[in-house]
C-alpha positions in Angstrom: 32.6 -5.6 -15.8 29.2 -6.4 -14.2 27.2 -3.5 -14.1 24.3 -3.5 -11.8 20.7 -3.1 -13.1 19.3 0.3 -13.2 16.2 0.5 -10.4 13.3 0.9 -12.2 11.2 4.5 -11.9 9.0 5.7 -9.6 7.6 7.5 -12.1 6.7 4.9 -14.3 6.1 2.1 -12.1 3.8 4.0 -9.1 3.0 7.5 -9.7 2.0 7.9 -13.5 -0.1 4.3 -13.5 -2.4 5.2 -10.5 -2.8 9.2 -11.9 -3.6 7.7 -15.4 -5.7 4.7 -14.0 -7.5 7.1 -11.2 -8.8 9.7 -14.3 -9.3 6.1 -16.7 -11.8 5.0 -14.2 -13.4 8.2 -12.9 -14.3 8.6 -16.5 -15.7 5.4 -16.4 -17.9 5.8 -12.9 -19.0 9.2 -14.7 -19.6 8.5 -18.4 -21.0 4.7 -17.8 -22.3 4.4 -14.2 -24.1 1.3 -14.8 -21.1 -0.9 -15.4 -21.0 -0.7 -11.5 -18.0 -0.4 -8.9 -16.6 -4.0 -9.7 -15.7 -3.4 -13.0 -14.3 0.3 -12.3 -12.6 -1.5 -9.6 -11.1 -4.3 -11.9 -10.4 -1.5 -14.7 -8.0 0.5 -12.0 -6.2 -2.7 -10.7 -5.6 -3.9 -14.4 -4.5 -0.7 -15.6 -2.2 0.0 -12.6 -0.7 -4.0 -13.0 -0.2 -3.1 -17.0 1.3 0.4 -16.6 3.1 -0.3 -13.9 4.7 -3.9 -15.7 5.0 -1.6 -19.1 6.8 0.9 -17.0 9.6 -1.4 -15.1 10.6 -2.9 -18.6 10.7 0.5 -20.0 12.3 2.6 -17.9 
């Protein structure tokens, strides 16, 4: 009767976070390139946390 819990997606918890936050913050570094590498660094580690949180509930 207890089923176990489906493992999460690669997909959706690694691979489509760090594509989507890679292009997020390139377009960052080439658009506005005087926000400086800290905050395109922050911007890619928050995105990837979010996405990758979003994706384990969602998947």
């Amino acid at each position: 009767m207890d089923e176990e819990p489906r493992e999460p997606s690669k997909v959706r918890t690694i691979y489509l976070p760090v594509t989507i936050a890679t292009l997020f913050c390139g377009g960052l570094w080439l658009f506005i390139p005087e926000i400086g590498a800290l905050a395109v660094g922050s911007a890619w580690v928050g995105t990837v946390l979010f996405m990758s949180i979003w994706g384990s509930f969602y998947s």
